[in-house]
HTML snippet that shows the backbone in 3Dmol.js (N, CA, C, O; Angstrom):
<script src="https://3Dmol.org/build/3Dmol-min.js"></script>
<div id="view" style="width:600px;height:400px;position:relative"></div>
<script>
const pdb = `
ATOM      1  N   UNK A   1      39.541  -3.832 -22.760  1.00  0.00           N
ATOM      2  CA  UNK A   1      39.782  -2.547 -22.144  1.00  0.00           C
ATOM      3  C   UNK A   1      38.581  -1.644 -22.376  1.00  0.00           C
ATOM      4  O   UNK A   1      38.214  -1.468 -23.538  1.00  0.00           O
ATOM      5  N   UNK A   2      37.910  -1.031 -21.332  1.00  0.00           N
ATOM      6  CA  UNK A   2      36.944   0.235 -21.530  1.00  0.00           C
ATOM      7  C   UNK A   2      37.148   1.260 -21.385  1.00  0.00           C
ATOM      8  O   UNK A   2      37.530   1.551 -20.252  1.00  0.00           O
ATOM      9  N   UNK A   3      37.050   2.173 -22.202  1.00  0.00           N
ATOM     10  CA  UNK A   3      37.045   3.723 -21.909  1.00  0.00           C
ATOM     11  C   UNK A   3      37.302   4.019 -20.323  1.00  0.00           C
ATOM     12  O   UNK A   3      38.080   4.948 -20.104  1.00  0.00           O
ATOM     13  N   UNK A   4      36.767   3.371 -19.225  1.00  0.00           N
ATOM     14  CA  UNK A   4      37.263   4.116 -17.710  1.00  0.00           C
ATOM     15  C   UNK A   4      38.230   3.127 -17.396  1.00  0.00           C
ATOM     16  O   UNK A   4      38.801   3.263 -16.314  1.00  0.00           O
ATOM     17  N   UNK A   5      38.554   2.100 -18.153  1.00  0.00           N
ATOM     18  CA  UNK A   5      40.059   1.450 -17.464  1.00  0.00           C
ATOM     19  C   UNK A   5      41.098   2.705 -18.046  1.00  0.00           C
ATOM     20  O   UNK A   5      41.917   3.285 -17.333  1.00  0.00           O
ATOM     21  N   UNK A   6      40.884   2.963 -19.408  1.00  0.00           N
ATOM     22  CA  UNK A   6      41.792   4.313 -19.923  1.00  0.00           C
ATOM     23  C   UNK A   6      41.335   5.439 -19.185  1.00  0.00           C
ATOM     24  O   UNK A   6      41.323   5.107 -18.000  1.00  0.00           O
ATOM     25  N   UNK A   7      41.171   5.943 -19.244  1.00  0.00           N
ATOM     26  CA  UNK A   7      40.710   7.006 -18.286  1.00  0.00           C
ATOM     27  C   UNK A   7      41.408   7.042 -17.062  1.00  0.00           C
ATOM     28  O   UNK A   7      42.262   7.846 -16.689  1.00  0.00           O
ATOM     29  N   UNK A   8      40.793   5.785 -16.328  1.00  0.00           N
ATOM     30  CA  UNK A   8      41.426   5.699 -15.049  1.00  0.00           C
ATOM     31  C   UNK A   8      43.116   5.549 -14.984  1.00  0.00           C
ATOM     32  O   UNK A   8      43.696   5.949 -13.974  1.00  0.00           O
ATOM     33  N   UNK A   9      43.875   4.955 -16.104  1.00  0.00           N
ATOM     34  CA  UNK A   9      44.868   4.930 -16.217  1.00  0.00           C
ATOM     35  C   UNK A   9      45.622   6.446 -16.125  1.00  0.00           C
ATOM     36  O   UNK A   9      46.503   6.819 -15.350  1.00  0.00           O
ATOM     37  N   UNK A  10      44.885   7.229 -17.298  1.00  0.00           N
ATOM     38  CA  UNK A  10      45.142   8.025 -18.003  1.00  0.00           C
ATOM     39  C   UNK A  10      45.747   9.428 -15.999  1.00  0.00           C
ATOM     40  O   UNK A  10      46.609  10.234 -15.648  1.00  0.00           O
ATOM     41  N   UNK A  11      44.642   8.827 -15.538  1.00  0.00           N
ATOM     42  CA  UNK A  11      44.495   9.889 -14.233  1.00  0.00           C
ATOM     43  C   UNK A  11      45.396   9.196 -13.286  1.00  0.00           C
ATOM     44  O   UNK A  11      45.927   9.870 -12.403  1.00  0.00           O
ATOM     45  N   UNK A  12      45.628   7.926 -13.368  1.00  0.00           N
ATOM     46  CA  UNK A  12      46.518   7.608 -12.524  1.00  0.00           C
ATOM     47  C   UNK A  12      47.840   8.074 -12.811  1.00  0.00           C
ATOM     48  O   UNK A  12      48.599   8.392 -11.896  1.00  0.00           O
ATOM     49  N   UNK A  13      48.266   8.155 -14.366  1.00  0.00           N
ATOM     50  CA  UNK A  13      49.757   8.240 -14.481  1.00  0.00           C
ATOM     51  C   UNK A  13      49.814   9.696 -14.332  1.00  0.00           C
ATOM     52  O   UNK A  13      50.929  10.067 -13.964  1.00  0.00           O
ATOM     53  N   UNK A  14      48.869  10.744 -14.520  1.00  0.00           N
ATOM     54  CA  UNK A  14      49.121  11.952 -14.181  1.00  0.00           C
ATOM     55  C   UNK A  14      49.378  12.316 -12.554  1.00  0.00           C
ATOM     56  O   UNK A  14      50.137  13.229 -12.229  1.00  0.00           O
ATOM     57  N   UNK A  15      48.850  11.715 -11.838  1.00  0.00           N
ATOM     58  CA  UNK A  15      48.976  12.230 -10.766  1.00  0.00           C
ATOM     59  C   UNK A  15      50.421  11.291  -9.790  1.00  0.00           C
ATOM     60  O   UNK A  15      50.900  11.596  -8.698  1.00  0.00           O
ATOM     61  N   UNK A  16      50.725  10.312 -10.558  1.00  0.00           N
ATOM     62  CA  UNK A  16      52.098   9.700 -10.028  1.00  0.00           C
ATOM     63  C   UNK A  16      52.871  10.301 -11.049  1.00  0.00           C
ATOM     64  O   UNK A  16      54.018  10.508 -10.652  1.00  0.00           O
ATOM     65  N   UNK A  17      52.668  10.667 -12.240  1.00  0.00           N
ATOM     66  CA  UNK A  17      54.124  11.108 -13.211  1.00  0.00           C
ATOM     67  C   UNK A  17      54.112  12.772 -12.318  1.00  0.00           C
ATOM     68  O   UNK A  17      55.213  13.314 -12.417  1.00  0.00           O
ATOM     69  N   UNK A  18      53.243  13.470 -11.638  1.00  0.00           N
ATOM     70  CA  UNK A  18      53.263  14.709 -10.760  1.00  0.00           C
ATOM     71  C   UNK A  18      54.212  14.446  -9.720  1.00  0.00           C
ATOM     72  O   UNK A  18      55.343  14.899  -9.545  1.00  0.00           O
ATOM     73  N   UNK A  19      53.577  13.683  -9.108  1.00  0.00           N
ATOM     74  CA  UNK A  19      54.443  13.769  -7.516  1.00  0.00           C
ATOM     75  C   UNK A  19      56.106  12.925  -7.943  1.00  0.00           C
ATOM     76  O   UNK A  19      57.104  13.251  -7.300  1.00  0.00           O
ATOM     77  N   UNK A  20      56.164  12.260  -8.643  1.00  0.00           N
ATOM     78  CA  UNK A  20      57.385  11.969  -9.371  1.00  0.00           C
ATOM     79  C   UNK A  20      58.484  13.497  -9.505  1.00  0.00           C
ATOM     80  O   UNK A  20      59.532  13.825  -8.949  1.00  0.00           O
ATOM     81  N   UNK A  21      57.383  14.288 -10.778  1.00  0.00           N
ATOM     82  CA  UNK A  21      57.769  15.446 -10.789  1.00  0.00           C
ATOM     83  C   UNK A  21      58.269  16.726  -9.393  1.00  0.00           C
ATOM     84  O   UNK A  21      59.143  17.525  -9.058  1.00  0.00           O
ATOM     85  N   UNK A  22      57.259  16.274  -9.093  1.00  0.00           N
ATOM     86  CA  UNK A  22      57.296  17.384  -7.340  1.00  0.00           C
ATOM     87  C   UNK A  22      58.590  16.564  -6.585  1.00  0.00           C
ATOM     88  O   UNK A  22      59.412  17.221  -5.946  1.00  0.00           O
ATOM     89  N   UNK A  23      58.687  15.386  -6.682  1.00  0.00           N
ATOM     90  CA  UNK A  23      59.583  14.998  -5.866  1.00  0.00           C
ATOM     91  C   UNK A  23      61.515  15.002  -5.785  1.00  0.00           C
ATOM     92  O   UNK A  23      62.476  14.912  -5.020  1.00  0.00           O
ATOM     93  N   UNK A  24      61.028  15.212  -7.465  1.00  0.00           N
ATOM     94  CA  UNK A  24      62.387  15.187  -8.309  1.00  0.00           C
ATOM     95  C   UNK A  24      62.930  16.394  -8.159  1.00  0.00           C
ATOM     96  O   UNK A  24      62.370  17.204  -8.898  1.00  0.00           O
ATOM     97  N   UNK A  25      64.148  17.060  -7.241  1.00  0.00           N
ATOM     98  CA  UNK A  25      64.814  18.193  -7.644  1.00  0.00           C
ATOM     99  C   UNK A  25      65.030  18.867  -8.763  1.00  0.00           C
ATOM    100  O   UNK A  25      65.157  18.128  -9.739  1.00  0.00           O
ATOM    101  N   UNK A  26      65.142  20.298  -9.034  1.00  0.00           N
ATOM    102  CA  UNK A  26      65.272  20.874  -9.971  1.00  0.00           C
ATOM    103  C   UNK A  26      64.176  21.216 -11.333  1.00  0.00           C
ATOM    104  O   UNK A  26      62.983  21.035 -11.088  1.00  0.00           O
ATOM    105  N   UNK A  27      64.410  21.523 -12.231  1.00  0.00           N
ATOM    106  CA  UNK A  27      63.797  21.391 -13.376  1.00  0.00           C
ATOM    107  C   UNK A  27      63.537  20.484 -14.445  1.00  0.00           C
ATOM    108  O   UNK A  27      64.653  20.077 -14.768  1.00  0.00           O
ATOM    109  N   UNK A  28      62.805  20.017 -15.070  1.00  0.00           N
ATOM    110  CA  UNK A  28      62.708  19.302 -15.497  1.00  0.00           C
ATOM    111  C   UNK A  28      61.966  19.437 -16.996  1.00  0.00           C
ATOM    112  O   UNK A  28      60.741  19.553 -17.024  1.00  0.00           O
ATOM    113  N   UNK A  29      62.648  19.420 -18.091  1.00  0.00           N
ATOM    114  CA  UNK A  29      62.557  20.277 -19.689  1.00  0.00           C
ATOM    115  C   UNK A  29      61.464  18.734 -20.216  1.00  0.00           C
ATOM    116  O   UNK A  29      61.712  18.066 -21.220  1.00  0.00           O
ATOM    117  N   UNK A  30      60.242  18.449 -19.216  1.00  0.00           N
ATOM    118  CA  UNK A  30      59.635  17.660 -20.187  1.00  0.00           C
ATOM    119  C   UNK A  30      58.134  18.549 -20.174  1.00  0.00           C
ATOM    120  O   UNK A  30      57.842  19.411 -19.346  1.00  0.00           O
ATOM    121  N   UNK A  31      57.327  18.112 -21.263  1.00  0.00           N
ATOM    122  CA  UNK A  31      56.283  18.559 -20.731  1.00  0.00           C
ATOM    123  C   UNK A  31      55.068  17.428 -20.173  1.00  0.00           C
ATOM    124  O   UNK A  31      55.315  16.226 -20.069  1.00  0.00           O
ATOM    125  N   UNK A  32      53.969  17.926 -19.900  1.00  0.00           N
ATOM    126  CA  UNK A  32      53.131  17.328 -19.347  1.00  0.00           C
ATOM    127  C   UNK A  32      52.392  15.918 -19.803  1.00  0.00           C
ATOM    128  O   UNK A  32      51.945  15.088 -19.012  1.00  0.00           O
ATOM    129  N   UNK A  33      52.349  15.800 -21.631  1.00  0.00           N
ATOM    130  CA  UNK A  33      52.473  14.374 -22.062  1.00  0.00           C
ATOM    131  C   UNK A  33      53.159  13.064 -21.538  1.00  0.00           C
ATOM    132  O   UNK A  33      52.766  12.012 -21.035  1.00  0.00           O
ATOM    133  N   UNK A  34      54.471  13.663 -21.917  1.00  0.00           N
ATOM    134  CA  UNK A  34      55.806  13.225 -21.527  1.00  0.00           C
ATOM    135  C   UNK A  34      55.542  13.037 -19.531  1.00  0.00           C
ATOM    136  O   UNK A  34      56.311  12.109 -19.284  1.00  0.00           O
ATOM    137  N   UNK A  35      55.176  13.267 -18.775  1.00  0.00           N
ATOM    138  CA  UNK A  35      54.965  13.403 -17.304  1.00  0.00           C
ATOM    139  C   UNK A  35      54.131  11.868 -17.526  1.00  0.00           C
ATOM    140  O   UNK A  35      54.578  10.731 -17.374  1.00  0.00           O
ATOM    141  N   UNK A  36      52.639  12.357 -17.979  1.00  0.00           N
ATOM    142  CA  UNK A  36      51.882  11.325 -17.826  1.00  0.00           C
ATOM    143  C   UNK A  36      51.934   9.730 -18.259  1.00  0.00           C
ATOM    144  O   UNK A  36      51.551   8.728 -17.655  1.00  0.00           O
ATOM    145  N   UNK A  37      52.651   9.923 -19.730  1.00  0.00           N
ATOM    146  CA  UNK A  37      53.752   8.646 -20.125  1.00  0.00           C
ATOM    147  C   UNK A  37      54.182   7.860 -19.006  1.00  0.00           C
ATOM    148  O   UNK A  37      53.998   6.687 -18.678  1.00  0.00           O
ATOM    149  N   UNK A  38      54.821   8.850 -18.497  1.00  0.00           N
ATOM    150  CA  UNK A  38      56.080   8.127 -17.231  1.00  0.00           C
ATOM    151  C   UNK A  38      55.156   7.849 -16.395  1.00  0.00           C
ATOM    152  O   UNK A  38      55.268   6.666 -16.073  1.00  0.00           O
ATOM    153  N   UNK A  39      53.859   8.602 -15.619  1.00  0.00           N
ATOM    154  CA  UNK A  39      53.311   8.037 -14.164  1.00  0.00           C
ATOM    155  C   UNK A  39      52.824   6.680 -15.768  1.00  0.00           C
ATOM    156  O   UNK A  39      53.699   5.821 -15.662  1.00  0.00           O
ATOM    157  N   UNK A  40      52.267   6.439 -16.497  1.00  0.00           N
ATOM    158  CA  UNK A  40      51.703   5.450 -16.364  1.00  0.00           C
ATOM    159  C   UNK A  40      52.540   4.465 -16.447  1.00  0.00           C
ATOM    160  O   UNK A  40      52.451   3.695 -15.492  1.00  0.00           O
ATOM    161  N   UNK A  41      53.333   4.189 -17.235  1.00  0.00           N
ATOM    162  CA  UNK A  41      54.248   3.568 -17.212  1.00  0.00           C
ATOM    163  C   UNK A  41      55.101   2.875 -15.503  1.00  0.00           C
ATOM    164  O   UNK A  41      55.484   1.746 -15.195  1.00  0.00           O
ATOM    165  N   UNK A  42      55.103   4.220 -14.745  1.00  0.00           N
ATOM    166  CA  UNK A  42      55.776   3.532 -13.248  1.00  0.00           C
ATOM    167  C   UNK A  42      54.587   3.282 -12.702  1.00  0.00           C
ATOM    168  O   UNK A  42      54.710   2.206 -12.117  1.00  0.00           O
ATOM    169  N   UNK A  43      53.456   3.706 -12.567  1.00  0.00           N
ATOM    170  CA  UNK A  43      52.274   2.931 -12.289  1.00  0.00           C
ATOM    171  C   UNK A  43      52.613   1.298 -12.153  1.00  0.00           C
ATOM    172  O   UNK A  43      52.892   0.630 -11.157  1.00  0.00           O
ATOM    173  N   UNK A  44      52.465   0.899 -13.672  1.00  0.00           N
ATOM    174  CA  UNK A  44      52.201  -0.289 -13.976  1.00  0.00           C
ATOM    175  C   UNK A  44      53.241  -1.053 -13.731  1.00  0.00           C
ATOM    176  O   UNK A  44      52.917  -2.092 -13.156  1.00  0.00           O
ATOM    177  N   UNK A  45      54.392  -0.940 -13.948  1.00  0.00           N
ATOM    178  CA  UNK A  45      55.665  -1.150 -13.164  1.00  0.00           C
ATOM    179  C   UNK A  45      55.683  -1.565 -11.510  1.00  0.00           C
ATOM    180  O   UNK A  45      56.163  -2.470 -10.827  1.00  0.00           O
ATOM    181  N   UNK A  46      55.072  -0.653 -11.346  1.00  0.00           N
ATOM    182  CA  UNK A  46      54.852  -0.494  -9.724  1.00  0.00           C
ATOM    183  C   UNK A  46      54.365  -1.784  -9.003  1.00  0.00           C
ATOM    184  O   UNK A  46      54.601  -2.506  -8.035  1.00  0.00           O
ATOM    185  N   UNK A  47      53.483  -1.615 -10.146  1.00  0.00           N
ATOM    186  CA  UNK A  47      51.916  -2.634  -9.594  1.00  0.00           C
ATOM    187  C   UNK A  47      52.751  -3.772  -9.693  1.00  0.00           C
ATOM    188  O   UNK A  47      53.266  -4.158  -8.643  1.00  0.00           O
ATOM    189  N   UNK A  48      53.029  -4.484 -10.896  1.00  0.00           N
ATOM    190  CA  UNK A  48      53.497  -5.409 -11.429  1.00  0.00           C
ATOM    191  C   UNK A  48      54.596  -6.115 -10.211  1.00  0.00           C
ATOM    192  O   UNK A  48      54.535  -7.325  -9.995  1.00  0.00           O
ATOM    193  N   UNK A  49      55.720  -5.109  -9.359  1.00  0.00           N
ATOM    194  CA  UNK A  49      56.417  -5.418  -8.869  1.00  0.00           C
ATOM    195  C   UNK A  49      56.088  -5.470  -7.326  1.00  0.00           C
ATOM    196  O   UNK A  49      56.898  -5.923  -6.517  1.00  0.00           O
ATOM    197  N   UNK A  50      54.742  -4.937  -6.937  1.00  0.00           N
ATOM    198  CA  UNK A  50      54.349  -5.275  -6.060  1.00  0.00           C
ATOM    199  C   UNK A  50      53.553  -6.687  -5.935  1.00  0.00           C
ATOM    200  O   UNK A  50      53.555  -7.455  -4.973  1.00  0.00           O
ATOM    201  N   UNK A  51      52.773  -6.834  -7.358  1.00  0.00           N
ATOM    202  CA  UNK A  51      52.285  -7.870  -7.016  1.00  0.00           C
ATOM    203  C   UNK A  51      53.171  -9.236  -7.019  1.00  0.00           C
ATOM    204  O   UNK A  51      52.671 -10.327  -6.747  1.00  0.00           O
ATOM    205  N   UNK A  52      54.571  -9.052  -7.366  1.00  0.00           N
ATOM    206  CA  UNK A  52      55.825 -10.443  -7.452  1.00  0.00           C
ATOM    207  C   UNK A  52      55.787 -10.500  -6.248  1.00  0.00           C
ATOM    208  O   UNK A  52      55.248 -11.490  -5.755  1.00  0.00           O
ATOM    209  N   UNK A  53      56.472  -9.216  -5.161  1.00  0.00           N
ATOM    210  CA  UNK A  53      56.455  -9.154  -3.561  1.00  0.00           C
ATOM    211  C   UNK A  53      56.168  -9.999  -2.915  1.00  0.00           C
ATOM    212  O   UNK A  53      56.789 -10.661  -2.084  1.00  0.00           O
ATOM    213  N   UNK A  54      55.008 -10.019  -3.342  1.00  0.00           N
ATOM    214  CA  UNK A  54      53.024 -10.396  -2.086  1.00  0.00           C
ATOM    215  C   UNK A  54      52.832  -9.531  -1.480  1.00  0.00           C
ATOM    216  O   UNK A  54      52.409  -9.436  -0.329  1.00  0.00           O
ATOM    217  N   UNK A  55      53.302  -8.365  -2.628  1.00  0.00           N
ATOM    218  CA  UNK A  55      52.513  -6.985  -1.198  1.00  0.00           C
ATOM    219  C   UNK A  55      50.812  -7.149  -1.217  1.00  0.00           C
ATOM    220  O   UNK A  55      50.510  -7.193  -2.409  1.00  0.00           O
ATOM    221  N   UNK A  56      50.146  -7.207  -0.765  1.00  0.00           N
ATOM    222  CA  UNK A  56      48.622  -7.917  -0.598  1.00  0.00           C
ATOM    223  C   UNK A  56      47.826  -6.350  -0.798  1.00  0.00           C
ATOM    224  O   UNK A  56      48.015  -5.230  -0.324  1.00  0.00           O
ATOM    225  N   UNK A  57      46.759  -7.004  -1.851  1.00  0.00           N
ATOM    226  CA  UNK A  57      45.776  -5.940  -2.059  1.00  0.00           C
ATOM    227  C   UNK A  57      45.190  -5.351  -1.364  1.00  0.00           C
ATOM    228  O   UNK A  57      46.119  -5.208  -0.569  1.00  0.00           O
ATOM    229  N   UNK A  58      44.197  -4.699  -0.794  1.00  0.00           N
ATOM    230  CA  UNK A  58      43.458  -3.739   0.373  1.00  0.00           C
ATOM    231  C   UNK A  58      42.076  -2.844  -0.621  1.00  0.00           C
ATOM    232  O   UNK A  58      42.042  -2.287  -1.718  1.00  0.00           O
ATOM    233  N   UNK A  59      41.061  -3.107   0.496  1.00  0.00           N
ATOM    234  CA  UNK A  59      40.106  -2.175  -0.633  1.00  0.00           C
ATOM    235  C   UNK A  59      40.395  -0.549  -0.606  1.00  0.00           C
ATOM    236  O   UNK A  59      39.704   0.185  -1.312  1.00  0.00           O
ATOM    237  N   UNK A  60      41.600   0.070   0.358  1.00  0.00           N
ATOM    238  CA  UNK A  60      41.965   1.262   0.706  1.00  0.00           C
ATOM    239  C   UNK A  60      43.282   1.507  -0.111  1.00  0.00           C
ATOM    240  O   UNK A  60      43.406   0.746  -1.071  1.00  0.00           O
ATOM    241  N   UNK A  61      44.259   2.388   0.070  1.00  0.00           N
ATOM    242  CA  UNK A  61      44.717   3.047  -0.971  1.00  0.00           C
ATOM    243  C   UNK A  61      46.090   2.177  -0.204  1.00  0.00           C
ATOM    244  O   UNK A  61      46.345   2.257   0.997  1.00  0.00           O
ATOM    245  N   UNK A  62      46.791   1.441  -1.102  1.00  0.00           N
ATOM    246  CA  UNK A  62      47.659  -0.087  -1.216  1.00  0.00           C
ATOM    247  C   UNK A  62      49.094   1.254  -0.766  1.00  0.00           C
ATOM    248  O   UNK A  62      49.703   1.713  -1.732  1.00  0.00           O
ATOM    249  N   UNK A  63      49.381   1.611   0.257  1.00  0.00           N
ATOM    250  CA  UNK A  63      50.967   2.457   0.670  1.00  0.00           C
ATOM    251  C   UNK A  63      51.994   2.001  -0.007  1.00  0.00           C
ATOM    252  O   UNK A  63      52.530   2.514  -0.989  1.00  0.00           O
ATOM    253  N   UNK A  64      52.315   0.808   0.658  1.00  0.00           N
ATOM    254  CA  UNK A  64      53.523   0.432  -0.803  1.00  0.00           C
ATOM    255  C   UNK A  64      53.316   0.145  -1.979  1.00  0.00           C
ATOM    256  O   UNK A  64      54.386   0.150  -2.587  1.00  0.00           O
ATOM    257  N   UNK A  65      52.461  -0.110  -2.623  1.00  0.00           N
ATOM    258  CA  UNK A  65      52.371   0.043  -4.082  1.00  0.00           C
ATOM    259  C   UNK A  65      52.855   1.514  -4.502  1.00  0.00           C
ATOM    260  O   UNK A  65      53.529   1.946  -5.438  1.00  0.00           O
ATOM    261  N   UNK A  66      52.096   2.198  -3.193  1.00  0.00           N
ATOM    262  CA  UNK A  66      52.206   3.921  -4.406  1.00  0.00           C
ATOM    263  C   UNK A  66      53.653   4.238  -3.819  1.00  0.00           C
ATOM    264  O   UNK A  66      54.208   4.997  -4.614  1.00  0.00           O
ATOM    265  N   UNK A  67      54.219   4.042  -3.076  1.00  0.00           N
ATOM    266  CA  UNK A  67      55.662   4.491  -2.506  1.00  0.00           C
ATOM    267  C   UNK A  67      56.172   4.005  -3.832  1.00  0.00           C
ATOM    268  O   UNK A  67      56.450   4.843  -4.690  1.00  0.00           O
ATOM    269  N   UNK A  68      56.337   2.564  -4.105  1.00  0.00           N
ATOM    270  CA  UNK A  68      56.841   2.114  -5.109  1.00  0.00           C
ATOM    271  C   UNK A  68      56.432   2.610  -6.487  1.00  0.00           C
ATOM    272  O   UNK A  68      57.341   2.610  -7.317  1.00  0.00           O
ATOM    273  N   UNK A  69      55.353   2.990  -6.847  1.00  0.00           N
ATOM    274  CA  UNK A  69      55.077   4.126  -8.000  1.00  0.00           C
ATOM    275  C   UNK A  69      55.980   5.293  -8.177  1.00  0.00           C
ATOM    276  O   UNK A  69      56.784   5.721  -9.005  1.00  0.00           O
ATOM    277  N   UNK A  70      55.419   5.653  -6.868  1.00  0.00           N
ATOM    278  CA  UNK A  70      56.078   7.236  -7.234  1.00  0.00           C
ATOM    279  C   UNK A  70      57.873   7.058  -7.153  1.00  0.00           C
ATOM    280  O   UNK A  70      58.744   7.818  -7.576  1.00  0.00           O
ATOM    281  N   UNK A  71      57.946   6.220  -6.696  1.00  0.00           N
ATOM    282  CA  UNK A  71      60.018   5.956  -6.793  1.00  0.00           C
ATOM    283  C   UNK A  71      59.722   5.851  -8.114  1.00  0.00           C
ATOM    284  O   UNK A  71      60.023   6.909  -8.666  1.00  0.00           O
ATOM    285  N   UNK A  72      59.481   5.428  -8.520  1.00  0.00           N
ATOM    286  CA  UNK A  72      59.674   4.833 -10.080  1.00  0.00           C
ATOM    287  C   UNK A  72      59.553   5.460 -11.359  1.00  0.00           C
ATOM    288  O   UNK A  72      60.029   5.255 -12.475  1.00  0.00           O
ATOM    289  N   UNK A  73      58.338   6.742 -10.571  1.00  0.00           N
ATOM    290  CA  UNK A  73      58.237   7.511 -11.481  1.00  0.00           C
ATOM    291  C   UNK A  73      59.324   9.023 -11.394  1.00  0.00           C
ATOM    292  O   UNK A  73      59.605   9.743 -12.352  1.00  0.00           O
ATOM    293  N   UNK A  74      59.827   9.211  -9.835  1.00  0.00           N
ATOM    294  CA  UNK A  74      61.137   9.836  -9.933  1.00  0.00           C
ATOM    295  C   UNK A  74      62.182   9.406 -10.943  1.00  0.00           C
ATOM    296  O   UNK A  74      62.772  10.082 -11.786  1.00  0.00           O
ATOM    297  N   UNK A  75      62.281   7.888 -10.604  1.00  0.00           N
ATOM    298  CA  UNK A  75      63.561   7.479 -12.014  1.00  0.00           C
ATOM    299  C   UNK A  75      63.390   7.867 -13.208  1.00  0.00           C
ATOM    300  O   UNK A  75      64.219   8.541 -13.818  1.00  0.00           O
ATOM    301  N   UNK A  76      62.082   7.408 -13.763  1.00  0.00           N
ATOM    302  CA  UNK A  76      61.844   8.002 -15.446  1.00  0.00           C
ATOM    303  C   UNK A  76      61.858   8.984 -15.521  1.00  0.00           C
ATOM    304  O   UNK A  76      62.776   9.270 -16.290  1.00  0.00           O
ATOM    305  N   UNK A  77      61.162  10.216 -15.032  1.00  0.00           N
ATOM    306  CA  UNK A  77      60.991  11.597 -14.936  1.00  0.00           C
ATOM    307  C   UNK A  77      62.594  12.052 -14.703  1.00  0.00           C
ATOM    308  O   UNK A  77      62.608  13.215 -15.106  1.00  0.00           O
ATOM    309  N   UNK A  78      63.718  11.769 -14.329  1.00  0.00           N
ATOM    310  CA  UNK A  78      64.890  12.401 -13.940  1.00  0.00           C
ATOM    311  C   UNK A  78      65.891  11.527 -15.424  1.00  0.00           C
ATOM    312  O   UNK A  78      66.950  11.863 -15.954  1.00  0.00           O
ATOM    313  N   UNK A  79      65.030  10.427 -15.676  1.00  0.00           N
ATOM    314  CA  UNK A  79      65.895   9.250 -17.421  1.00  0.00           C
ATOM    315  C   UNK A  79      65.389  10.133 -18.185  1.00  0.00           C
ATOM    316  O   UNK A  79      66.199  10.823 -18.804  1.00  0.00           O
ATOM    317  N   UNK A  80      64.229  10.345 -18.347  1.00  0.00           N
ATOM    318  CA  UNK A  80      63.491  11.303 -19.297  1.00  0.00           C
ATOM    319  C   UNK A  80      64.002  12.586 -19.801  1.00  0.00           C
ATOM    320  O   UNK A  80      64.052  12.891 -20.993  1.00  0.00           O
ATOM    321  N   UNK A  81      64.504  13.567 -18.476  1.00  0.00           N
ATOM    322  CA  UNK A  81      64.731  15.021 -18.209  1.00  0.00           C
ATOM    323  C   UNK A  81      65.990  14.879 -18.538  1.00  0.00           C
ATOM    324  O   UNK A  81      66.451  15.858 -19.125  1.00  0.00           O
ATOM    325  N   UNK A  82      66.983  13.670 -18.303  1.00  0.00           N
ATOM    326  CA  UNK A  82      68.189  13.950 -18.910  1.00  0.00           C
ATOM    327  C   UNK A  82      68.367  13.418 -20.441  1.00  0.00           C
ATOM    328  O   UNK A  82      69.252  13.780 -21.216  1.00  0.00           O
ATOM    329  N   UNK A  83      67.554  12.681 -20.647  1.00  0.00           N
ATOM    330  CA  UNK A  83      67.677  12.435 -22.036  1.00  0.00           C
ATOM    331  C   UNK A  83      67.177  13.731 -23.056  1.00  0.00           C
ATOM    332  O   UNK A  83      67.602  13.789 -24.209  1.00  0.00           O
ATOM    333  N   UNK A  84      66.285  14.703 -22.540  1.00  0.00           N
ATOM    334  CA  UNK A  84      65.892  15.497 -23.017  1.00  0.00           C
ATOM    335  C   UNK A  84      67.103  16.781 -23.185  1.00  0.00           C
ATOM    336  O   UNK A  84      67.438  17.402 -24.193  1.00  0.00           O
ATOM    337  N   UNK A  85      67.401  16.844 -22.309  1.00  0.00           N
ATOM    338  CA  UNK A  85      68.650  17.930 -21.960  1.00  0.00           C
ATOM    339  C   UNK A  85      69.826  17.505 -22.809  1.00  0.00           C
ATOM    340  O   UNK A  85      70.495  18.350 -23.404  1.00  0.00           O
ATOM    341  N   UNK A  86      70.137  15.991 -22.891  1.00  0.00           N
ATOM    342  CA  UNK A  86      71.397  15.733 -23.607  1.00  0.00           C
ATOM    343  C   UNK A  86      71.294  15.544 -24.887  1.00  0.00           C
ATOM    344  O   UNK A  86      72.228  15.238 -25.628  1.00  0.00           O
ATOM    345  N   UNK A  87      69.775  15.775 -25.313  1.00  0.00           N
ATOM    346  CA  UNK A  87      69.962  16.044 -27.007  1.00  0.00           C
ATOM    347  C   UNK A  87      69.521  17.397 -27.654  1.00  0.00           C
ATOM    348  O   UNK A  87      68.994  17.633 -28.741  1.00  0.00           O
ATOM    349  N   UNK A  88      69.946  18.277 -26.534  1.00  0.00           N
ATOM    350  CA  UNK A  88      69.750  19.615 -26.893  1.00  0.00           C
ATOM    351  C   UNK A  88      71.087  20.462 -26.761  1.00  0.00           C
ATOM    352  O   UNK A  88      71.371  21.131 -25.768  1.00  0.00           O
ATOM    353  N   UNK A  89      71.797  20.350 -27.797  1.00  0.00           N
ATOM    354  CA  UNK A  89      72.661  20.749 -28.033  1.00  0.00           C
ATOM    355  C   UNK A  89      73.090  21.963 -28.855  1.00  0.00           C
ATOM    356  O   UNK A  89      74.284  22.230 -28.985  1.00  0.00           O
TER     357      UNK A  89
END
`;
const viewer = $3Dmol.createViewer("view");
viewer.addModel(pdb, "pdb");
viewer.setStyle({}, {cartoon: {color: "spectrum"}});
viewer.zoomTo();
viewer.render();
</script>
């Protein structure tokens, strides 16, 4: 692993744990760590389950991969936000 595979990770899960966020109704009691966790995490998820598919690579920006990201990162971001909420009692 090199410093811009992290990096690049690091920017990928922010900007899918975002639109996760943007996509997800309501509020959401996580903060922005916690966001980027989740895009990377449904990132890699994403990928992983696209590549079982045969959704086929492209040197341009892969549509269903990121459809399938950002779903994924709605789920954690809304598992996350309620797990957060239900131990605040």
């Amino acid at each position: 692993m090199t410093i811009e595979s992290i990096l690049g990770a690091i920017v990928i899960g922010a900007v899918i744990g975002a639109l996760g966020r943007l996509f997800l109704p309501g509020r959401q009691p996580i903060g922005w760590i916690l966001t980027i966790v989740v895009g990377i995490v449904a990132a890699l998820i994403g990928t992983a389950i696209a590549q079982v598919m045969g959704v086929s690579t492209t040197d341009g920006i892969d549509w269903i991969e990121l459809v399938m990201q950002v779903v994924l990162a709605v789920v954690g971001v809304g598992i996350v936000a309620g797990l957060r909420r239900g131990s605040r009692v």
